[in-house]
Structures are given as structure tokens and as C-alpha cells.
N, C-alpha and C positions, 0 to 999 in steps of 0.2 A: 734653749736650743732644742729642736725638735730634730727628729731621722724619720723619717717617713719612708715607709718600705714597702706599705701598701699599693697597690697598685693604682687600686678605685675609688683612693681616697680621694675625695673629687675637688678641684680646681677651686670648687667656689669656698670650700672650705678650707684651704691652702692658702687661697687671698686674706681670709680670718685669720687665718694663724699664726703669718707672718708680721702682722700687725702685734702679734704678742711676746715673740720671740724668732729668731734666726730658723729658718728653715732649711734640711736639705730634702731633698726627695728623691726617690728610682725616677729614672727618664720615661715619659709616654709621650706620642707625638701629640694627644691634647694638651700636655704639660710644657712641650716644646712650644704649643702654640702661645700659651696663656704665660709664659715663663716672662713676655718683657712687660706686661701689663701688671705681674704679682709686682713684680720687682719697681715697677712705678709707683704703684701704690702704697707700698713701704714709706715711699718720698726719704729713704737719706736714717730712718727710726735706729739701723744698727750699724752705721759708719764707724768706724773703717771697716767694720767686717761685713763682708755679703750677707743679704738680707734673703736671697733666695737662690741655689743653688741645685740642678739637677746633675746623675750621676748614672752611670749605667753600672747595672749589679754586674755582684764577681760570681752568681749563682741565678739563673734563670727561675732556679725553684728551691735552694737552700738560703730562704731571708736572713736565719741565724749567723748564715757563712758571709752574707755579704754585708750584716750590722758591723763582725767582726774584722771584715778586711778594709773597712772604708772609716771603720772608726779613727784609726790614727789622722788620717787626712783631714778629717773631720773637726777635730781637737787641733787639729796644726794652724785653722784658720780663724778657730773659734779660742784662743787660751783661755779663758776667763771665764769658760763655760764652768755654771756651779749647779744647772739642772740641766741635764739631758732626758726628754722626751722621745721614746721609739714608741714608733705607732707602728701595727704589724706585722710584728714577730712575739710567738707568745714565748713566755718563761720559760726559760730555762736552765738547768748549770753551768751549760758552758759558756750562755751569754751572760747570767750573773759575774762569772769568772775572769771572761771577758774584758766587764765592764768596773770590774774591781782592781783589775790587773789596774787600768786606766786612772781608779784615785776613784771610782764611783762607788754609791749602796743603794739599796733600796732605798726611796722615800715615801711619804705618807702618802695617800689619797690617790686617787687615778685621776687623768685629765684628757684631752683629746683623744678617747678611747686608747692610750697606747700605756708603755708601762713606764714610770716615772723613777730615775735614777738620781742622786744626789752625790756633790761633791763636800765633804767636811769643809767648812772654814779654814780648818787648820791647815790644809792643803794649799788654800786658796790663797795669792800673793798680791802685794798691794792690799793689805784690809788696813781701812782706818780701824782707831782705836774715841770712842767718846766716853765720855766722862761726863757722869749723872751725879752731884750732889747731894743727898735726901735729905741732911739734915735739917731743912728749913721747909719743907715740905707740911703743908696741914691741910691742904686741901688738893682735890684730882685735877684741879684747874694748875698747878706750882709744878705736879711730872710732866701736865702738857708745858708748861712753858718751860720746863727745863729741856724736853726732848726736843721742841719745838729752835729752840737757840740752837740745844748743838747742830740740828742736820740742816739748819737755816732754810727752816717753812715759811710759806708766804703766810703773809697775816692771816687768809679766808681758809687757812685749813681748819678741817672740822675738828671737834674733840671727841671722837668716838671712836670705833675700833674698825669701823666701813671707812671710814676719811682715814688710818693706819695703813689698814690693809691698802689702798689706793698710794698712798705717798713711799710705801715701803714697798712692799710685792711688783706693783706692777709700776711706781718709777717717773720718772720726769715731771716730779714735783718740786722736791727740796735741791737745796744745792749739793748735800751730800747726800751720794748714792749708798746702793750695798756695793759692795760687800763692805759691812765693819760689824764690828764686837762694841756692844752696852755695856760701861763699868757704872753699875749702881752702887754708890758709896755710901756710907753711914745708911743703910737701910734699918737699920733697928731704931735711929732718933728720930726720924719721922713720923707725925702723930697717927693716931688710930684710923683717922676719917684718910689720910692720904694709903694707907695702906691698903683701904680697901680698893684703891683703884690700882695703888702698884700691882701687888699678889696680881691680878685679871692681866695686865699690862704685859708683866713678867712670861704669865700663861703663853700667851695670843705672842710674844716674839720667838719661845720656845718650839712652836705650833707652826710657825712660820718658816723655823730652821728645819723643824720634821721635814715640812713638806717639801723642801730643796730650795728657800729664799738663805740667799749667802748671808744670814746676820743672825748674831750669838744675843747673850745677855749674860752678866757675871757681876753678883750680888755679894758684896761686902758690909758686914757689917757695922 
């Protein structure tokens, strides 16, 4: 979910963006123009929730004041939001505060120039739960096909961490989505050679919850 507060963030990058995640943005009469063409282009990607929404500020010139007053409305159409994205208002206490009040933190990395918030898992409702195996594990081909069953990938997913990153982060590939929680079981009877692909694996989904993708990972031995 992105806030867009900037003013001059311009149109053709708003059509980009919404292709990535739910948009809202302040109102410009460019934006007014270009608002039923974003929203086509979307074609239907965040049903039932609006895929591009404009708003007029509750501060002409205080962006902080008007993250903070349009946030709730924000969240009221979006529940399931587990990253929000504010482009245009830079850091600061009140709006970390803000955004905490709300179930948000910091997350890792910056993205569409703006500042990137996360919502814990734990927070978040509706999380499946899957269930990984390892004992029978000896090779990095047996956690792709064990992860591969649970979230019911199509046969041509890759076995690498770019084909990961693609079916988990950014979505509409497998049949089960995020948000859920990875229970890796028996990870100690697993041989030496599959470990070396779990540990990487384990990495890159902890890596993925930093940076505000709703999915955990929880290692039993």
C-alpha cells in the first residue's frame, strides 16, 4: 500500500506503482485527469479494495499532518495492509508515532523514494500456518519440493531465490498467498548438503519479513 503525498510525483509513475500495490495519492487536476486511466490499467490486480484513490490534504503545507489525519481512512479500506509505503513526507517522530499507534515499524530498504513501514505478522489476521518437514530432506531440490507442495506452485517455478522472491513478495503465482508463517520441522535430521540450501532459504524469508513481506519462518528441531 503506498500514500503518496508528493505532489509532483508524476502520473506516469503512479501508473507503475499501482501495478505493485494499492495506491492513494493528494489530488492534482493532472491526477484528476489521469485518475480513470491509472485505475484501468490496474484491470481489477487489488479487488475488492480500490486500486487507486485520490484525496485532498487536511494541510496545504503540513504533509506530516495530513499522513496522519488520512491514515485511519486509509487502513479502513485497506485492512490487510502489512507494508505501507509514504512517498513525501520525510522522517519523523511524530509520524513514526503515528504510524506505530497504527500496528506499523520501520522496515528494511527504501523503495519508491518514500519511507517504508511494516506491520508485524503477529498483528496481521488470517495468517496461514505451513508445515515444512526436513527430515527426509538430502538434497536443495526435497525444500524446493517440500515448499513448492505446501503453497501449491505451478510446475515452471524456478528453483532459485529470483523465482522466490517473484512467487512470494510480489504474488499471483502459487495458490497460497502471504501472509503466512513457515514451520520448518525436524531441521537438525536433515542431511549436510540440504542444509546448505535451508540456512540461505531461511536467510532470504527473514530478509523478506525485514523488508515488510507479511511471512515469518520458525525452525524446530
Amino acid at each position: 500500500m503506498a500514500l503518496v503525498l508528493d505532489e509532483v510525483y508524476s502520473t506516469r509513475d503512479l501508473n507503475m506503482l499501482v501495478h505493485q500495490m494499492p495506491v492513494w495519492a493528494v489530488t492534482t487536476i493532472e491526477r484528476r485527469t489521469a485518475a480513470a486511466s491509472i485505475r484501468q490499467s490496474a484491470r481489477g490486480l487489488w479487488t475488492p479494495e480500490p486500486a487507486f484513490t485520490l484525496f485532498s490534504p487536511a494541510s496545504a503545507t503540513d504533509k506530516e499532518k495530513t499522513c496522519r489525519d488520512v491514515l485511519g481512512t486509509v487502513l479502513e479500506h485497506h485492512p490487510r495492509t502489512a507494508l505501507l509505503d509514504v512517498v513525501g513526507v520525510p522522517a519523523s517522530g511524530k509520524l513514526s508515532e503515528a504510524l506505530q499507534t497504527a500496528g506499523f515499524q520501520p522496515a528494511e530498504g527504501q523503495s519508491h523514494e518514500g519511507l517504508p513501514f511494516r506491520k508485524p505478522i503477529s498483528q496481521l489476521e488470517s495468517v496461514t500456518d505451513l508445515t515444512l518437514d526436513a527430515h527426509n530432506w538430502r538434497t536443495a531440490d526435497d525444500l524446493y519440493a517440500s515448499f513448492f507442495e505446501a503453497v501449491g506452485a505451478p510446475a515452471w517455478h524456478g528453483r532459485n531465490f529470483d523465482a522466490l522472491q517473484d512467487s512470494i513478495v510480489t504474488g499471483k503465482i502459487n495458490q497460497i498467498e502471504v501472509p503466512y508463517r513457515i514451520h520448518i520441522q525436524n531441521y537438525g535430521r536433515m542431511s549436510h548438503a540440504a542444509r546448505l540450501a535451508a540456512d540461505p532459504f531461511i536467510d532470504l524469508i527473514q530478509r523478506f519479513e525485514r523488508e515488510g513481506c507479511p511471512v515469518s519462518v520458525l525452525v524446530y528441531e
